[in-house]
mmCIF file as Biopython writes it, N, C-alpha, C and O atoms, coordinates in Angstrom:
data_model
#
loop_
_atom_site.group_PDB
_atom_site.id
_atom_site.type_symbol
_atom_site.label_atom_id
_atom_site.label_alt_id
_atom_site.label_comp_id
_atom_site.label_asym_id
_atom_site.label_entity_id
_atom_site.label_seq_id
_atom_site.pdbx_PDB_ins_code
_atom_site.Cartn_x
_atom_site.Cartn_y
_atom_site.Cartn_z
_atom_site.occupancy
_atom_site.B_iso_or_equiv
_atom_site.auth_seq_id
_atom_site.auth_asym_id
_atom_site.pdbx_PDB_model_num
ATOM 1   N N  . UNK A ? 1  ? 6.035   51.111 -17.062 1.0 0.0 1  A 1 
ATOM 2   C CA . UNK A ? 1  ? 6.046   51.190 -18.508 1.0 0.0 1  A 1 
ATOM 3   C C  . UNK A ? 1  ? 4.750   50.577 -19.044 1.0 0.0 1  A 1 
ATOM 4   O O  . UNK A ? 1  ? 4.400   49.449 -18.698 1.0 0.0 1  A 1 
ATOM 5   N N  . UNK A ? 2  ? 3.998   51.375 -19.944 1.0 0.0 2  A 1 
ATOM 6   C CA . UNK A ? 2  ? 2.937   50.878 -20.512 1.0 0.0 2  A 1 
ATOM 7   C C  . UNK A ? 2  ? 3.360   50.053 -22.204 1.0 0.0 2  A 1 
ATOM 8   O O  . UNK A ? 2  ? 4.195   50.462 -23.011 1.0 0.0 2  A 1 
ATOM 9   N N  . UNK A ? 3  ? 2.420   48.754 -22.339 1.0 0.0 3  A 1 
ATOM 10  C CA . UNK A ? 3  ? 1.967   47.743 -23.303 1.0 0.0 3  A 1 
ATOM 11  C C  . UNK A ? 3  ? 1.213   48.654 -24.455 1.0 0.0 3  A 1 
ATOM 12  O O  . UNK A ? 3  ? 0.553   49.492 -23.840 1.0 0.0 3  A 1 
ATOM 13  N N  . UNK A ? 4  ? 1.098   48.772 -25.411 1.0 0.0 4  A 1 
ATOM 14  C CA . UNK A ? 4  ? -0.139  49.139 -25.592 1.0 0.0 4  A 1 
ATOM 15  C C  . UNK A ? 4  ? 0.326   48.731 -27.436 1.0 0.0 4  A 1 
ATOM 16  O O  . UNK A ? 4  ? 1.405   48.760 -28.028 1.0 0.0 4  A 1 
ATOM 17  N N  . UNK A ? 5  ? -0.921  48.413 -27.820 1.0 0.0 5  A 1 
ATOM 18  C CA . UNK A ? 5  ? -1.767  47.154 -28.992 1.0 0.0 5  A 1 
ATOM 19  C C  . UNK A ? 5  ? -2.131  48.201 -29.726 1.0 0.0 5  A 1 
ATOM 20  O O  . UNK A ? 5  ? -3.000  49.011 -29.404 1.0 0.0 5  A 1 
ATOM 21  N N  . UNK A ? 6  ? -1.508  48.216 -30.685 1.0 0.0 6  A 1 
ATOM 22  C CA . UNK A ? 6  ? -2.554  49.188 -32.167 1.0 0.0 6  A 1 
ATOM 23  C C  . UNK A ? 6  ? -3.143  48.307 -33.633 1.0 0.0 6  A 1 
ATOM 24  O O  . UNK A ? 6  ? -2.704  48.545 -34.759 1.0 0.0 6  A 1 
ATOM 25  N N  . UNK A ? 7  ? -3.737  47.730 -33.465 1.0 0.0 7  A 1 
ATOM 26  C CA . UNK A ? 7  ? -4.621  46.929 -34.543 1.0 0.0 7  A 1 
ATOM 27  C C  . UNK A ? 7  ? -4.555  47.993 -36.035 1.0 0.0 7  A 1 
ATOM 28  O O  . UNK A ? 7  ? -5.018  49.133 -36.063 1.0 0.0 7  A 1 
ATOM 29  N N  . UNK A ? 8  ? -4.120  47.551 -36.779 1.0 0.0 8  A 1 
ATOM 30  C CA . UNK A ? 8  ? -3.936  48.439 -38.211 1.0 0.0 8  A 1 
ATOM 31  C C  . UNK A ? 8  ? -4.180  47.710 -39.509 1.0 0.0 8  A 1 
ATOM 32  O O  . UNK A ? 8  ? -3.798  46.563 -39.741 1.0 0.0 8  A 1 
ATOM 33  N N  . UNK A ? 9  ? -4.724  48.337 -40.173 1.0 0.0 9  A 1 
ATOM 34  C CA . UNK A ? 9  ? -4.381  47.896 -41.537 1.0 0.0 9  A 1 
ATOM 35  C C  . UNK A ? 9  ? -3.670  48.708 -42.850 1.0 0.0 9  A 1 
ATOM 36  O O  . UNK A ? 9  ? -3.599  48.399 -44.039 1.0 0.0 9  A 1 
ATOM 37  N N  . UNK A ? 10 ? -3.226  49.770 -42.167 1.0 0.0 10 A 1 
ATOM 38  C CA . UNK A ? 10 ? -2.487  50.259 -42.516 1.0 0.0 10 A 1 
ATOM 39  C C  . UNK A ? 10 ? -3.204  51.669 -43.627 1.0 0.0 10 A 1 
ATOM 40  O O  . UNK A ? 10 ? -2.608  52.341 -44.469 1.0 0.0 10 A 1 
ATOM 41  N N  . UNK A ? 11 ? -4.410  51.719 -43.272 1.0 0.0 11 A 1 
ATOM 42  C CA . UNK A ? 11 ? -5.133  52.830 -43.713 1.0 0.0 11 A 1 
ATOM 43  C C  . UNK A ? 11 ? -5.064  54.055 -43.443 1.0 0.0 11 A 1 
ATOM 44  O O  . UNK A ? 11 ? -4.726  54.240 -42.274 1.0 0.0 11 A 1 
ATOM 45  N N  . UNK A ? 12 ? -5.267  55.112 -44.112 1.0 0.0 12 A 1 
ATOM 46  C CA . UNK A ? 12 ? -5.143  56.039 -43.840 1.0 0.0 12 A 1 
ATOM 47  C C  . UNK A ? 12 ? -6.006  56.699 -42.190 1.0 0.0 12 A 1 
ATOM 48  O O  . UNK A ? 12 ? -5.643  57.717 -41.600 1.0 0.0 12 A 1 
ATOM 49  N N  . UNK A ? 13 ? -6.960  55.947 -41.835 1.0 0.0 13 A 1 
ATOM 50  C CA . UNK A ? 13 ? -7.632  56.366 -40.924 1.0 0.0 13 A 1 
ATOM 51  C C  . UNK A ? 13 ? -6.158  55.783 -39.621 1.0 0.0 13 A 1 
ATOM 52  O O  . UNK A ? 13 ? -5.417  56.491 -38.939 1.0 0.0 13 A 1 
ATOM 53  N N  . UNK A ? 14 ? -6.231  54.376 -39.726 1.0 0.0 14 A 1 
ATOM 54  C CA . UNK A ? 14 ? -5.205  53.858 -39.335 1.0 0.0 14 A 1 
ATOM 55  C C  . UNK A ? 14 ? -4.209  54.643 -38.985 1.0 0.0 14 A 1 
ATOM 56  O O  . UNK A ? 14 ? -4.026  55.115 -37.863 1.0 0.0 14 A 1 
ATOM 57  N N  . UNK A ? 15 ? -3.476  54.810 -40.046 1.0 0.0 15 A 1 
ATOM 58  C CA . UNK A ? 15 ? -2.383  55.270 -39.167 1.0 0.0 15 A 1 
ATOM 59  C C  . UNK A ? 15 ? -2.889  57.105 -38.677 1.0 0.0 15 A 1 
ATOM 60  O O  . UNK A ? 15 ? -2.211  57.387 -37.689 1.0 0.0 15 A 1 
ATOM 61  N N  . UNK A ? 16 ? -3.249  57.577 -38.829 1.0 0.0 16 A 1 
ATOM 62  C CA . UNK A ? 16 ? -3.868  58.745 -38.219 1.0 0.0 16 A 1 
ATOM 63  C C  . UNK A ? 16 ? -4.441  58.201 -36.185 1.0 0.0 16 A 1 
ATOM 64  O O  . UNK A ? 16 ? -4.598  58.876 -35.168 1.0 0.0 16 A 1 
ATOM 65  N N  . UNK A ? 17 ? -4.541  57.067 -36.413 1.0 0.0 17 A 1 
ATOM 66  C CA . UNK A ? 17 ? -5.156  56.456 -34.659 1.0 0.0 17 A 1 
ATOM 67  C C  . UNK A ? 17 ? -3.599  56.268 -34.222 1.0 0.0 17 A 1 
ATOM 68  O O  . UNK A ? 17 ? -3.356  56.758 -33.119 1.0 0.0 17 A 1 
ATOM 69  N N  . UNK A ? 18 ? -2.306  55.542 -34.996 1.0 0.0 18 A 1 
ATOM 70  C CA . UNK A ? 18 ? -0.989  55.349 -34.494 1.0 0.0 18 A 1 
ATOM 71  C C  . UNK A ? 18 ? -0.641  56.726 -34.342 1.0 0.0 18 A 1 
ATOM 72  O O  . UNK A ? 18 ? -0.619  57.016 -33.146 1.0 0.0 18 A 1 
ATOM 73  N N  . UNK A ? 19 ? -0.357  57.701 -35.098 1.0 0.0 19 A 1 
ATOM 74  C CA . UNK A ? 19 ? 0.009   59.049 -35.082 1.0 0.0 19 A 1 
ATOM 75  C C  . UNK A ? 19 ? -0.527  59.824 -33.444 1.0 0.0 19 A 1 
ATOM 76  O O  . UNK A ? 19 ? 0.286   60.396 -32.717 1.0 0.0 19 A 1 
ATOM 77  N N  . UNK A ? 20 ? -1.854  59.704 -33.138 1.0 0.0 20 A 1 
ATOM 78  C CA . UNK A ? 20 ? -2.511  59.996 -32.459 1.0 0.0 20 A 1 
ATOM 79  C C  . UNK A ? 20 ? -1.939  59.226 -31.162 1.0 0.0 20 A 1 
ATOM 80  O O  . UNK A ? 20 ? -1.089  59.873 -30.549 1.0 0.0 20 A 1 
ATOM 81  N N  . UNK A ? 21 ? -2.162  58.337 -30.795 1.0 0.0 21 A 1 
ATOM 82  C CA . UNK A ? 21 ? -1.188  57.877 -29.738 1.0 0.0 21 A 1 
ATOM 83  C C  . UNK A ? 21 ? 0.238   58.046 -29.514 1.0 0.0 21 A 1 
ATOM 84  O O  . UNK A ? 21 ? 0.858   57.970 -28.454 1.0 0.0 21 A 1 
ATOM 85  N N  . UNK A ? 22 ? 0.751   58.342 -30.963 1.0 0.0 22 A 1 
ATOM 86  C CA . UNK A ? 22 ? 2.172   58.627 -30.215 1.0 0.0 22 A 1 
ATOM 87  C C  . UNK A ? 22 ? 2.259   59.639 -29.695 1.0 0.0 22 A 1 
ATOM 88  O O  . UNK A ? 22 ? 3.146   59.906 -28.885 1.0 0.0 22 A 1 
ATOM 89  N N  . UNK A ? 23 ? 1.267   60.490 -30.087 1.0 0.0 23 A 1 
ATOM 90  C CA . UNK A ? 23 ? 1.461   62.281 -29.585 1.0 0.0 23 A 1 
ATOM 91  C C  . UNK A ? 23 ? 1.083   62.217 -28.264 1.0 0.0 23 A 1 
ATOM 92  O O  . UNK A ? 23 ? 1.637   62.882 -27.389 1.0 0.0 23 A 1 
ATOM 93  N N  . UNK A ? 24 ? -0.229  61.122 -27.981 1.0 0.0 24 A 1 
ATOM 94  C CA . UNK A ? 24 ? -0.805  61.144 -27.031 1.0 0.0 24 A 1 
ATOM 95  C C  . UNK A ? 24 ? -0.167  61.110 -25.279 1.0 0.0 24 A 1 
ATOM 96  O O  . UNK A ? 24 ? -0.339  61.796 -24.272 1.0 0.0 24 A 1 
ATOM 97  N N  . UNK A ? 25 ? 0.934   59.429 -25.791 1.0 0.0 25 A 1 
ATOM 98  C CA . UNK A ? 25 ? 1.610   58.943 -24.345 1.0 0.0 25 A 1 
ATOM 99  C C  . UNK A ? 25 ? 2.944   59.617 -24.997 1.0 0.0 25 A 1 
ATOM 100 O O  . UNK A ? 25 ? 4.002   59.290 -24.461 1.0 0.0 25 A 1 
ATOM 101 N N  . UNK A ? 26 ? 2.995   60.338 -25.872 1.0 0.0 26 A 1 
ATOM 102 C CA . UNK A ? 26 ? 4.739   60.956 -25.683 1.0 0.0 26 A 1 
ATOM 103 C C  . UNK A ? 26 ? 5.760   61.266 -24.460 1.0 0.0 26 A 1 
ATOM 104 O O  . UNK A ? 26 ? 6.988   61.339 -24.405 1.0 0.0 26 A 1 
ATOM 105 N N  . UNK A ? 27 ? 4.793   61.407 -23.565 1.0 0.0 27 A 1 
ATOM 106 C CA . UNK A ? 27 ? 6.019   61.516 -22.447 1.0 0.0 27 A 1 
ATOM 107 C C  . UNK A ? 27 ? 5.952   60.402 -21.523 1.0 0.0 27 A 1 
ATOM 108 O O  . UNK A ? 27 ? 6.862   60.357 -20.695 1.0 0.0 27 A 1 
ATOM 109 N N  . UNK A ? 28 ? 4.827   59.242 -21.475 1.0 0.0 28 A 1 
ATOM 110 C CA . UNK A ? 28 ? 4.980   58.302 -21.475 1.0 0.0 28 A 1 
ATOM 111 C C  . UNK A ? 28 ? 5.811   56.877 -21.826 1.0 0.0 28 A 1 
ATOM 112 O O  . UNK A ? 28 ? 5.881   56.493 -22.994 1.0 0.0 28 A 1 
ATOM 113 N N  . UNK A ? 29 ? 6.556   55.975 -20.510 1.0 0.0 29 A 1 
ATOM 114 C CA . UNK A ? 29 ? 7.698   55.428 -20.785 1.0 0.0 29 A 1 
ATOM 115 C C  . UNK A ? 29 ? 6.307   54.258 -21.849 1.0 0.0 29 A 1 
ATOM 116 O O  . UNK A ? 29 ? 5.174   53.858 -21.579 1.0 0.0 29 A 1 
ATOM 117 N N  . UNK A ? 30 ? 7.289   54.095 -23.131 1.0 0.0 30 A 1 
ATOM 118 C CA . UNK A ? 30 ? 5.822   52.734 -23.842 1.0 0.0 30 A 1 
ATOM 119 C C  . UNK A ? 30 ? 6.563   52.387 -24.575 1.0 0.0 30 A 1 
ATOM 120 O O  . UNK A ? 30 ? 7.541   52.921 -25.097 1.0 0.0 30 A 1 
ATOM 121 N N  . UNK A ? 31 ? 5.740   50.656 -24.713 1.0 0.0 31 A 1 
ATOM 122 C CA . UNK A ? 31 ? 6.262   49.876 -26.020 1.0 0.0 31 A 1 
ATOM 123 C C  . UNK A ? 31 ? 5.221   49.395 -26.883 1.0 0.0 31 A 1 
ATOM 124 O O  . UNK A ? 31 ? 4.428   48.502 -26.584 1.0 0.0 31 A 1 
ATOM 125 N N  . UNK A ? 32 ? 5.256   50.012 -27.944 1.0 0.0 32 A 1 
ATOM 126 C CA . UNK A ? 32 ? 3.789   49.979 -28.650 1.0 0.0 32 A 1 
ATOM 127 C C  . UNK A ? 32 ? 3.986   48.532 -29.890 1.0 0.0 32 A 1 
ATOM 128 O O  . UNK A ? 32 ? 4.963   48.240 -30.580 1.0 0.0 32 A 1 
ATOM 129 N N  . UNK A ? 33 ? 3.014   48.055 -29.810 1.0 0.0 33 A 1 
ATOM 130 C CA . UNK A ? 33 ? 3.123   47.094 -31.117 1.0 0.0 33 A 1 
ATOM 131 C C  . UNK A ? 33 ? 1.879   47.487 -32.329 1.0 0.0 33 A 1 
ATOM 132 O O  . UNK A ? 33 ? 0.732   47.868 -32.097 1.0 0.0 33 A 1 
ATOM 133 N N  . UNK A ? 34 ? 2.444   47.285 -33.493 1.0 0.0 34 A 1 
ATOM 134 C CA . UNK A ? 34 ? 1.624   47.192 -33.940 1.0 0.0 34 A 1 
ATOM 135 C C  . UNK A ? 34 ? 1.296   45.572 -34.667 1.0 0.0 34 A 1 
ATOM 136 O O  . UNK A ? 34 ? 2.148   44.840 -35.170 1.0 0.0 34 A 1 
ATOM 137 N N  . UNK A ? 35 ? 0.108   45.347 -34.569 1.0 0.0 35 A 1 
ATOM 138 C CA . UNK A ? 35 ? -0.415  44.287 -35.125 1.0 0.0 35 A 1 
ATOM 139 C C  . UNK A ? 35 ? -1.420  44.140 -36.655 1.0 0.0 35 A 1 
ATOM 140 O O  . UNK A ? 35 ? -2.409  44.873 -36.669 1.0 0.0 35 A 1 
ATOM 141 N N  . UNK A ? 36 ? -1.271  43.539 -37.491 1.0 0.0 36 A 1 
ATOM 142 C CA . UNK A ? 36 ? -1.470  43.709 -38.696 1.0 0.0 36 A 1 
ATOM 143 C C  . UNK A ? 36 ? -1.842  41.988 -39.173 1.0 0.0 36 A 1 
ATOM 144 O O  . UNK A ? 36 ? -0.844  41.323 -39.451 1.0 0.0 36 A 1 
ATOM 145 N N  . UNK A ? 37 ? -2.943  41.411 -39.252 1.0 0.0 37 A 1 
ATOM 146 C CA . UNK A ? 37 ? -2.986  40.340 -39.639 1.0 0.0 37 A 1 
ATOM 147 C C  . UNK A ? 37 ? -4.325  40.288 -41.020 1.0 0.0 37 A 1 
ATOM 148 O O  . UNK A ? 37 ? -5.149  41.180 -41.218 1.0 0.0 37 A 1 
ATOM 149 N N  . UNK A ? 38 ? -4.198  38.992 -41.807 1.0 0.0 38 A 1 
ATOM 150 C CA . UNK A ? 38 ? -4.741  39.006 -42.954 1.0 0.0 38 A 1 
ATOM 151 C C  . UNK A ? 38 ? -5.066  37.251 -43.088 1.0 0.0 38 A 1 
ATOM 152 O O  . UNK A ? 38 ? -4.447  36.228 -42.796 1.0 0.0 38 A 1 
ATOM 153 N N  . UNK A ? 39 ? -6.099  37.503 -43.562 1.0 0.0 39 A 1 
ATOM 154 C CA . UNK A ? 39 ? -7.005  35.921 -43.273 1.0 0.0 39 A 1 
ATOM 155 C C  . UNK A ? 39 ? -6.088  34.953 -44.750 1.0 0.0 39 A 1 
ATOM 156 O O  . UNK A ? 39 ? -5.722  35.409 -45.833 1.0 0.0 39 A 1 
ATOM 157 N N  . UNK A ? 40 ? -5.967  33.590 -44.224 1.0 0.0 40 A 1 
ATOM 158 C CA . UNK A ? 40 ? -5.466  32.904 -45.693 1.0 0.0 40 A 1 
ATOM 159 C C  . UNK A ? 40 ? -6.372  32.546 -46.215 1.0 0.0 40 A 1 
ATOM 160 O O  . UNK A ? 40 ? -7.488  32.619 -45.700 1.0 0.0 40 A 1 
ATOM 161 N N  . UNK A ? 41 ? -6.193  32.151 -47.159 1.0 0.0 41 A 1 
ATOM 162 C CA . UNK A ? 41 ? -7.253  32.109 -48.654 1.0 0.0 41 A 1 
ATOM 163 C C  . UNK A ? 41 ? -7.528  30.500 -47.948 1.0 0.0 41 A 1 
ATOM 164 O O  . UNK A ? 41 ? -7.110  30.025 -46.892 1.0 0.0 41 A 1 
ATOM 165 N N  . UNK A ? 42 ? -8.603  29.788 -49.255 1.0 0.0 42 A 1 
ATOM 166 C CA . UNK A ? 42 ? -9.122  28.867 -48.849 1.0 0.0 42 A 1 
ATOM 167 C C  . UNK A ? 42 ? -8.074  27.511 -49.354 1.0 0.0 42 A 1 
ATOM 168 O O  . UNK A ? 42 ? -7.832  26.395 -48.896 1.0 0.0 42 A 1 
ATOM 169 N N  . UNK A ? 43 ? -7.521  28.491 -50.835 1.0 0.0 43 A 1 
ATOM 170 C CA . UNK A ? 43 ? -6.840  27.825 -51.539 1.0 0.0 43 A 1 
ATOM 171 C C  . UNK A ? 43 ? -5.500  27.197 -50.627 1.0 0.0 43 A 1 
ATOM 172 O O  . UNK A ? 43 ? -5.325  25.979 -50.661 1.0 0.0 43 A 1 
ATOM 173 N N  . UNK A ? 44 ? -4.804  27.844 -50.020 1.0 0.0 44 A 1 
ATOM 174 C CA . UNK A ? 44 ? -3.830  27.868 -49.418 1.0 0.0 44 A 1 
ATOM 175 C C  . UNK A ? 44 ? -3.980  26.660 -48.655 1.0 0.0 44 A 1 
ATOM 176 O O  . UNK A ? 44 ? -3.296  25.641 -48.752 1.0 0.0 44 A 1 
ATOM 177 N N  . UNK A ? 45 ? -5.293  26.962 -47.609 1.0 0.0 45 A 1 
ATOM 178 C CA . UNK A ? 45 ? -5.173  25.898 -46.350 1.0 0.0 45 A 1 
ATOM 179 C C  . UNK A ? 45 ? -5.710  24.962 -46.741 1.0 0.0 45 A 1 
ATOM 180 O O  . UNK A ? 45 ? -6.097  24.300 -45.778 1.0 0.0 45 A 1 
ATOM 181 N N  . UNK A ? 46 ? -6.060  24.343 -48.027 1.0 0.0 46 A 1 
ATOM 182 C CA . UNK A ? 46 ? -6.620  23.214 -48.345 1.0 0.0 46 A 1 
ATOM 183 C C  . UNK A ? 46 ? -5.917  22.734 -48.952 1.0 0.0 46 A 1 
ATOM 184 O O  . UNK A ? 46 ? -6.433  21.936 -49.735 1.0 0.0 46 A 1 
ATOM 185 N N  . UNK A ? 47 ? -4.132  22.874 -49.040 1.0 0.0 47 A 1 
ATOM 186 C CA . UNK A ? 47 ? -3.272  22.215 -49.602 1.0 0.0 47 A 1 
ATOM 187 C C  . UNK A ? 47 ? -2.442  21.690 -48.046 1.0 0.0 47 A 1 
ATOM 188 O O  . UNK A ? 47 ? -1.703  20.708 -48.124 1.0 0.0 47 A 1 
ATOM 189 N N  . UNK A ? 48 ? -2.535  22.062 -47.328 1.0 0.0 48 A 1 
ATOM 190 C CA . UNK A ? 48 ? -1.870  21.315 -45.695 1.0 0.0 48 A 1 
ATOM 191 C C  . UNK A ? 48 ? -2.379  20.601 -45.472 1.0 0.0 48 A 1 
ATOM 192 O O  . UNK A ? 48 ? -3.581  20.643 -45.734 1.0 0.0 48 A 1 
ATOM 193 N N  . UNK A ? 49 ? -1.673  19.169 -44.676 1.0 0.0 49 A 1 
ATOM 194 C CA . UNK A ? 49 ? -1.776  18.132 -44.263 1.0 0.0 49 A 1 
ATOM 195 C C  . UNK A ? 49 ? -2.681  17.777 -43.433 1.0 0.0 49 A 1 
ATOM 196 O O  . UNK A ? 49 ? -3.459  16.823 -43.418 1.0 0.0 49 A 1 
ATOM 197 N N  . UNK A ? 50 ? -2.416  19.048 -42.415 1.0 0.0 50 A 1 
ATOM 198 C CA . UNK A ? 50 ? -3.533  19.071 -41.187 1.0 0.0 50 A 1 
ATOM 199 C C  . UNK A ? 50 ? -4.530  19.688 -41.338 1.0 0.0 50 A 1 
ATOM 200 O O  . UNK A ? 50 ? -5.059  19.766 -40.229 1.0 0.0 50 A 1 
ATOM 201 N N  . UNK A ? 51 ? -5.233  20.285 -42.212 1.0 0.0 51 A 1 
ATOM 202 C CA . UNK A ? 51 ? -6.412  21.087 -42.503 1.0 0.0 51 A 1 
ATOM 203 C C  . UNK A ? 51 ? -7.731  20.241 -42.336 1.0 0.0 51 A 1 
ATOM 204 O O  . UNK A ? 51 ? -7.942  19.125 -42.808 1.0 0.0 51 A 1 
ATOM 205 N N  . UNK A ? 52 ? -8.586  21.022 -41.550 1.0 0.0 52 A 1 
ATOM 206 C CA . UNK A ? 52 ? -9.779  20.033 -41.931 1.0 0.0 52 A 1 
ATOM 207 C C  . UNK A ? 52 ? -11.127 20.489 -42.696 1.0 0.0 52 A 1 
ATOM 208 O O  . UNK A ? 52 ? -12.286 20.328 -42.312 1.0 0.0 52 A 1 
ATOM 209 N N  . UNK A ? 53 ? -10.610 21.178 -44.028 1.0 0.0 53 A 1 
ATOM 210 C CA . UNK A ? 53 ? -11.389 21.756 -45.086 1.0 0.0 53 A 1 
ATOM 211 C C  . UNK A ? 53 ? -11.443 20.218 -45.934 1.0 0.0 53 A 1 
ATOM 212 O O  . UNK A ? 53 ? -10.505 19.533 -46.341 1.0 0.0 53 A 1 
ATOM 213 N N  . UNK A ? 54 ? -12.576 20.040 -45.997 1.0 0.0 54 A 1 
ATOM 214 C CA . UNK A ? 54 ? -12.944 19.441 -47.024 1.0 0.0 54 A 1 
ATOM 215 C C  . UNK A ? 54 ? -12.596 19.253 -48.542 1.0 0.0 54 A 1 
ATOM 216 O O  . UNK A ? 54 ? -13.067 20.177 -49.205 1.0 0.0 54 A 1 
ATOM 217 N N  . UNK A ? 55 ? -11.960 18.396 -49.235 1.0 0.0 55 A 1 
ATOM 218 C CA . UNK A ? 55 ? -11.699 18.190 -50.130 1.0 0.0 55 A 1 
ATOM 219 C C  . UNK A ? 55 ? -12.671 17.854 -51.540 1.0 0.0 55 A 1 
ATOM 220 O O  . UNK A ? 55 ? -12.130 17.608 -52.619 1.0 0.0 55 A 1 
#
């Protein structure tokens, strides 16, 4: 069974690359993830305890 990582942001190009792989390994046994991450603001992490942004 294949892993396999799809990095997205959920764009139209994006999901056209997910679309594309599913057609691709379709008869392939798979467990696909998708991953989707987004940077925190500055505001955010300079209110935690443990941060070491400058005040």
């Amino acid at each position: 069974m294949k892993t396999i990582l799809l990095p997205t942001d959920f764009s139209e190009n994006s999901w056209n690359a997910i679309v594309y792989a599913l057609n691709f390994l379709e008869k392939e046994p798979c467990t696909f993830y998708l991953l989707h991450v987004n940077r925190l603001s500055d505001v955010m992490t300079s209110e935690l305890p443990y941060s070491n942004v400058p005040k």
